[in-house]
Backbone as JSON Lines, residues from 0, in Angstrom:
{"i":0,"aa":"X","n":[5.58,-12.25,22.97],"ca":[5.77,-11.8,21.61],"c":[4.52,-11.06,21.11]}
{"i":1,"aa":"X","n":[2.69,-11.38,21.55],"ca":[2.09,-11.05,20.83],"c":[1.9,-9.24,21.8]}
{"i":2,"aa":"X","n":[2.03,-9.44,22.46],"ca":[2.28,-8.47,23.45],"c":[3.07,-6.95,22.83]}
{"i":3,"aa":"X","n":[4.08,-7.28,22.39],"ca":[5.14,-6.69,21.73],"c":[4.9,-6.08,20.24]}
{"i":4,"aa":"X","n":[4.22,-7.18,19.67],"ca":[3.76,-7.26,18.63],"c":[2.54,-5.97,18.39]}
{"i":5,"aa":"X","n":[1.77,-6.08,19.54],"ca":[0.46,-5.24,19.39],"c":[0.55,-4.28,19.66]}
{"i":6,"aa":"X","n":[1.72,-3.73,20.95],"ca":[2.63,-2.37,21.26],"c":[2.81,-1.72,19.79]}
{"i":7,"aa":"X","n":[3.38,-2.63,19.11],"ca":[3.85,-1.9,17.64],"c":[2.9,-1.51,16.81]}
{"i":8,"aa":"X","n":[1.76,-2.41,16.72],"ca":[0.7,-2.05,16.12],"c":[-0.04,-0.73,16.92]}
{"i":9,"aa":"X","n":[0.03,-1.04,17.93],"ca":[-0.57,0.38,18.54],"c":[-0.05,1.95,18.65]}
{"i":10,"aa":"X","n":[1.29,1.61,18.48],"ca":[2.31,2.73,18.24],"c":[1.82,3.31,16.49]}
{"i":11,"aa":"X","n":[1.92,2.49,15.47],"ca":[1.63,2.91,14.65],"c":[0.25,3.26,14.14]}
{"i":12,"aa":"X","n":[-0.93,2.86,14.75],"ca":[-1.93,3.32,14.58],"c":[-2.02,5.1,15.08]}
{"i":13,"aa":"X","n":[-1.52,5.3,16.16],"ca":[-1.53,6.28,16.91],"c":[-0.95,7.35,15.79]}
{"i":14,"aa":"X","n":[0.29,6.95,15.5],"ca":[0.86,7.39,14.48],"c":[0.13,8.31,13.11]}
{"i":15,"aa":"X","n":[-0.75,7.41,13.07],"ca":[-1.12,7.33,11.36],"c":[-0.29,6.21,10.4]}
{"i":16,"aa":"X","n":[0.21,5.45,10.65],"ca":[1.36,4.98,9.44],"c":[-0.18,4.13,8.95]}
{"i":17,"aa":"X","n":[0.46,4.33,7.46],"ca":[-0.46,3.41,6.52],"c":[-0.75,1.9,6.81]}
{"i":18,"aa":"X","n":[-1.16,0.76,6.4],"ca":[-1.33,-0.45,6.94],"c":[-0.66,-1.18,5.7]}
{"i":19,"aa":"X","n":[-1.23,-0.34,4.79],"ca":[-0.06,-0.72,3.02],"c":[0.7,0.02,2.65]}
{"i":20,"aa":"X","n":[1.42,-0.06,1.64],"ca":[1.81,0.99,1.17],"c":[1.03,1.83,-0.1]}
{"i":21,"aa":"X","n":[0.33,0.93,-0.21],"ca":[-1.64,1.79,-1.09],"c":[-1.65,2.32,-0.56]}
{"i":22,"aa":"X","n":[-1.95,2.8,0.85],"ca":[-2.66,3.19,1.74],"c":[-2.76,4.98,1.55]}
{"i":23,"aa":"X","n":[-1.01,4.95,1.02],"ca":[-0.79,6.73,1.29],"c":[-1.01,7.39,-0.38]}
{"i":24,"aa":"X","n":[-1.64,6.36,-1.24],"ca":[-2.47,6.78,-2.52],"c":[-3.32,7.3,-2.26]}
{"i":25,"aa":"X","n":[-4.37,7.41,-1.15],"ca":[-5.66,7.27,-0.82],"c":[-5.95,8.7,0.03]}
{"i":26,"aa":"X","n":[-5.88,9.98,-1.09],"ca":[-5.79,11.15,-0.28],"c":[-7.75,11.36,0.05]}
{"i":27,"aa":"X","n":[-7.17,12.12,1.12],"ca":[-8.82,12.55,1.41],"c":[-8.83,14.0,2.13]}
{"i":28,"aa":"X","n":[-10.21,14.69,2.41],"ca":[-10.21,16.11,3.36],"c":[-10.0,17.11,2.09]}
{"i":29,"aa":"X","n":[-9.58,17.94,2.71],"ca":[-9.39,19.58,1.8],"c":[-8.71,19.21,0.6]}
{"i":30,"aa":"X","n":[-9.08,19.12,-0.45],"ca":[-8.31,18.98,-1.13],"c":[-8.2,20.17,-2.09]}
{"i":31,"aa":"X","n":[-7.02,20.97,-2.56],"ca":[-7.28,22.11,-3.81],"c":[-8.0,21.72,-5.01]}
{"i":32,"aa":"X","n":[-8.94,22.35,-5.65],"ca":[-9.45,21.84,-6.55],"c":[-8.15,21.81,-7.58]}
{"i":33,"aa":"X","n":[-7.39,22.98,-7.71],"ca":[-6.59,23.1,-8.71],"c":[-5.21,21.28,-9.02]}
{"i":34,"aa":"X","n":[-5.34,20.95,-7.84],"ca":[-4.36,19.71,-8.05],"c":[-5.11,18.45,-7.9]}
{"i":35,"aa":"X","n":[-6.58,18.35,-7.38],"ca":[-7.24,17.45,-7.41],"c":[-7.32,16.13,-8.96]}
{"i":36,"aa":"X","n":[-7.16,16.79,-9.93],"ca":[-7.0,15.61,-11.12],"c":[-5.62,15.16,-11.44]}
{"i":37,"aa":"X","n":[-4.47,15.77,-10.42],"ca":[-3.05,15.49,-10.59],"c":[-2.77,14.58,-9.33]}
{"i":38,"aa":"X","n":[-3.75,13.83,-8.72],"ca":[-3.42,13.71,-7.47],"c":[-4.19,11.97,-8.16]}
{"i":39,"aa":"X","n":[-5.34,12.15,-8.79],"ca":[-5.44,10.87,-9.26],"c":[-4.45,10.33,-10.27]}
{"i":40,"aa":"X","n":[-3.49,11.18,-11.11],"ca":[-2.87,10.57,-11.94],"c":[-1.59,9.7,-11.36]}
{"i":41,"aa":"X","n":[-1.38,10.32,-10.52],"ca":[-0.21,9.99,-9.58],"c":[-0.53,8.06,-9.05]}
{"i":42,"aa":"X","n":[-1.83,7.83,-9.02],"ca":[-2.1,6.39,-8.28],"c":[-1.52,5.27,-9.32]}
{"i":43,"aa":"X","n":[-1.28,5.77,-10.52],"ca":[-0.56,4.78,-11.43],"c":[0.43,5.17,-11.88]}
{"i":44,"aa":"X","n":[1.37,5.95,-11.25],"ca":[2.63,6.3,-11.75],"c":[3.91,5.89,-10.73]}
{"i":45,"aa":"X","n":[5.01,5.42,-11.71],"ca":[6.14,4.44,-10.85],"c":[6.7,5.16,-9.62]}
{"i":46,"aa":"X","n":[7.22,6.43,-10.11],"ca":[7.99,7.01,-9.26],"c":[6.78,7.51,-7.83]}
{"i":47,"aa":"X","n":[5.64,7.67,-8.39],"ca":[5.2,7.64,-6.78],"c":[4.9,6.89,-5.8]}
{"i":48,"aa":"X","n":[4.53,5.48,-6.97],"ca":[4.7,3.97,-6.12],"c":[5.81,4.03,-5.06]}
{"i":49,"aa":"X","n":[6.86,3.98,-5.66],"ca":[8.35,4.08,-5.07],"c":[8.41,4.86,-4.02]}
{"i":50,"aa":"X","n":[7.83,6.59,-3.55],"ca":[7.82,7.24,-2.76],"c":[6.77,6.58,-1.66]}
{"i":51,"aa":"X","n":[5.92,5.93,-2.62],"ca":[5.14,5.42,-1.1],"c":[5.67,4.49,-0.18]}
{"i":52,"aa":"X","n":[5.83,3.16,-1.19],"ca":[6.42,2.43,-0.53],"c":[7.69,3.13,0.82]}
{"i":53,"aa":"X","n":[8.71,3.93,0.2],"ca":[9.49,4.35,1.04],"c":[8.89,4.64,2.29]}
{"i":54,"aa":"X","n":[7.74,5.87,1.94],"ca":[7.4,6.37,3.09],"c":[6.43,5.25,4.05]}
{"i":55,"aa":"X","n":[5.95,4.06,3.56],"ca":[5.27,2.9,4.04],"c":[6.49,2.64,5.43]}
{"i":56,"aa":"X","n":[7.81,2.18,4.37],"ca":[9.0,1.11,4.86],"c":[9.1,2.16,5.93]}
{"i":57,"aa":"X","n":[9.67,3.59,6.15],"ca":[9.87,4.41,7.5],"c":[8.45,4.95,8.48]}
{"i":58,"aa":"X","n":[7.95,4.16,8.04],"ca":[6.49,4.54,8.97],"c":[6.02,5.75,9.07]}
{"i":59,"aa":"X","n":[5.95,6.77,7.91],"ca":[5.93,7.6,7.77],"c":[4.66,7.95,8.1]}
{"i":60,"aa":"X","n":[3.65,9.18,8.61],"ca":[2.5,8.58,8.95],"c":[1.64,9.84,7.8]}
{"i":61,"aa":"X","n":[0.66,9.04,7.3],"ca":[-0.18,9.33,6.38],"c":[-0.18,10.72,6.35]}
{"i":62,"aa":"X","n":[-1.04,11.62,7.29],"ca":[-0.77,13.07,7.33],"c":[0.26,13.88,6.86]}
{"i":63,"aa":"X","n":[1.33,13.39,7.33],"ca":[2.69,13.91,6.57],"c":[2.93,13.91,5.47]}
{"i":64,"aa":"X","n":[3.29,12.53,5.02],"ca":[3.44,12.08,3.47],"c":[1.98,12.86,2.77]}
{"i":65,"aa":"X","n":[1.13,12.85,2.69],"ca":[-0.09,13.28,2.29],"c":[0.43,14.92,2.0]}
{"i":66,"aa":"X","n":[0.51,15.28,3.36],"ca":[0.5,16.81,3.32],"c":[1.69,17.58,2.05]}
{"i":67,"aa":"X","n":[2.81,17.04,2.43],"ca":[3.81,17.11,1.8],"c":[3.54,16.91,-0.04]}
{"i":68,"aa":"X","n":[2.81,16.07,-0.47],"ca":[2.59,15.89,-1.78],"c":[1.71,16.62,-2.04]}
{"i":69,"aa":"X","n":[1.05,16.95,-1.18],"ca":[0.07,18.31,-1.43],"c":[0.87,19.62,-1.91]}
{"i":70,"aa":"X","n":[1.09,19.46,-1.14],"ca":[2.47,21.03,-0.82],"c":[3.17,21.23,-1.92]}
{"i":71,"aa":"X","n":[3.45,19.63,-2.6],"ca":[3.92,20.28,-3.41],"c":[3.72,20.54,-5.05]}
{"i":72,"aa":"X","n":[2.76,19.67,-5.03],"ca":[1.95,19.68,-6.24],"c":[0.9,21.72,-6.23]}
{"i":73,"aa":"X","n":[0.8,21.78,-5.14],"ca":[0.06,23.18,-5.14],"c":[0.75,24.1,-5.41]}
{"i":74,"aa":"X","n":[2.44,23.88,-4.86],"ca":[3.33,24.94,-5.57],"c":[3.43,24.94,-6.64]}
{"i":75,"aa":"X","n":[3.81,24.01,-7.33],"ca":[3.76,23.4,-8.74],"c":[2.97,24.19,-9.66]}
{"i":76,"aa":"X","n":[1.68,23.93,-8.55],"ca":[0.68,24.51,-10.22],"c":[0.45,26.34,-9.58]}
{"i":77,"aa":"X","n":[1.33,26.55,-8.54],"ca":[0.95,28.28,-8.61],"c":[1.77,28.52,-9.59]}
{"i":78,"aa":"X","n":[2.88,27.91,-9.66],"ca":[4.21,28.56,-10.18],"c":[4.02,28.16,-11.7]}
{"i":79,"aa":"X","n":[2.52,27.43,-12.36],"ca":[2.72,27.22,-13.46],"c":[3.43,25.81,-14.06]}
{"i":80,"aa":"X","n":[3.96,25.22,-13.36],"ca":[4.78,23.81,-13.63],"c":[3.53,22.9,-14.14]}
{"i":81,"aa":"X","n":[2.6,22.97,-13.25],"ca":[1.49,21.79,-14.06],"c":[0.65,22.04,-15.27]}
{"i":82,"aa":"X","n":[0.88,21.0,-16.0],"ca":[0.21,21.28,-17.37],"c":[-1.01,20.57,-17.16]}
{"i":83,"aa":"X","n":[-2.37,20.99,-17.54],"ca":[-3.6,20.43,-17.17],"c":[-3.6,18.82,-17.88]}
{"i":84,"aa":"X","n":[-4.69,17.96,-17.13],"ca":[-4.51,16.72,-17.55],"c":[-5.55,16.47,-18.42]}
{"i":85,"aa":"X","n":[-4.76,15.64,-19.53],"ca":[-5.34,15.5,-20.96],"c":[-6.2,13.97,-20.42]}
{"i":86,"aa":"X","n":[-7.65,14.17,-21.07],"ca":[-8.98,13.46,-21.14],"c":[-8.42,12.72,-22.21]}
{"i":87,"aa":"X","n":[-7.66,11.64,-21.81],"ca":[-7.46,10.95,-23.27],"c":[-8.67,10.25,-23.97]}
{"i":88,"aa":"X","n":[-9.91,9.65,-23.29],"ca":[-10.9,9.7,-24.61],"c":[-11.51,10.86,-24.78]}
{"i":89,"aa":"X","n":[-11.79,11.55,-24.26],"ca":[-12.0,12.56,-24.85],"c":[-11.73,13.45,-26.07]}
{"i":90,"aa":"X","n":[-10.1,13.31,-26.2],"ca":[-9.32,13.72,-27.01],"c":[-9.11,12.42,-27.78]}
{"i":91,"aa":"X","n":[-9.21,11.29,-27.89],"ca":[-9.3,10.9,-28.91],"c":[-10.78,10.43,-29.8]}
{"i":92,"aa":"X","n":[-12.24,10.57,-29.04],"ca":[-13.31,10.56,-29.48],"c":[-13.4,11.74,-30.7]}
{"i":93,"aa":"X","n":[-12.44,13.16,-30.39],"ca":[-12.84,14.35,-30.79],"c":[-11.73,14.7,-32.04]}
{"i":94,"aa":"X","n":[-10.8,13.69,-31.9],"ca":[-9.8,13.4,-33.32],"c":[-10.02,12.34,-34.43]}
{"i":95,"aa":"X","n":[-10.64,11.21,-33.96],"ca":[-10.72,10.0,-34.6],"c":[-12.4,9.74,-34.73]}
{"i":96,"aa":"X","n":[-12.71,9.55,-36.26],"ca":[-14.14,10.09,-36.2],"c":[-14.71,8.51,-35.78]}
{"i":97,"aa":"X","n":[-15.67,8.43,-36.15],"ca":[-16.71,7.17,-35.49],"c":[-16.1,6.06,-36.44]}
{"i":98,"aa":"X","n":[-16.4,6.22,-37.48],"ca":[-16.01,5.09,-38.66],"c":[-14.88,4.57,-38.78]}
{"i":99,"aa":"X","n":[-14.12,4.88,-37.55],"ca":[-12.35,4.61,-37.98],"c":[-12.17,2.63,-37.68]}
């Protein structure tokens, strides 16, 4: 069994598959600057939880899934779809004065 067991583990290392399903939150390498602050917003949002996990559950291997959310967040923002990400203290330091 442990035999079998470690085949699988070794298959998927080879792979790339994540070890969590965190794992495929955790972009790294080239990244576009232009989608780089859309790529952290994504680590607390449901629906990409959900895509990870999926791509966790089919052993999807990191490179792929990675690449692919790249791909498509970069189209996204050629084509204008991404709206830049709001500094929420920022924006609220610069609305709400000190004394509030």
């Amino acid at each position: 069994m442990k035999k079998a067991l470690d085949g699988y583990r070794d298959r998927d290392a080879a792979n790339k598959v994540g070890a969590t399903a965190e794992a495929y939150a955790e972009f790294s390498g080239d990244i576009p600057e232009a989608i780089k602050p859309h790529l952290e917003t994504l680590k607390g949002d449901p629906l990409t939880a959900r895509m990870q996990q999926y791509a966790f559950d089919n052993k999807v291997p990191l490179p792929v899934y990675q690449g692919m959310v790249q791909q498509f967040l970069s189209v996204s923002s050629e084509m204008g779809l991404m709206e830049p990400v709001v500094d929420e203290k920022a924006e609220r330091a610069a609305l709400v004065p000190d004394v509030a």
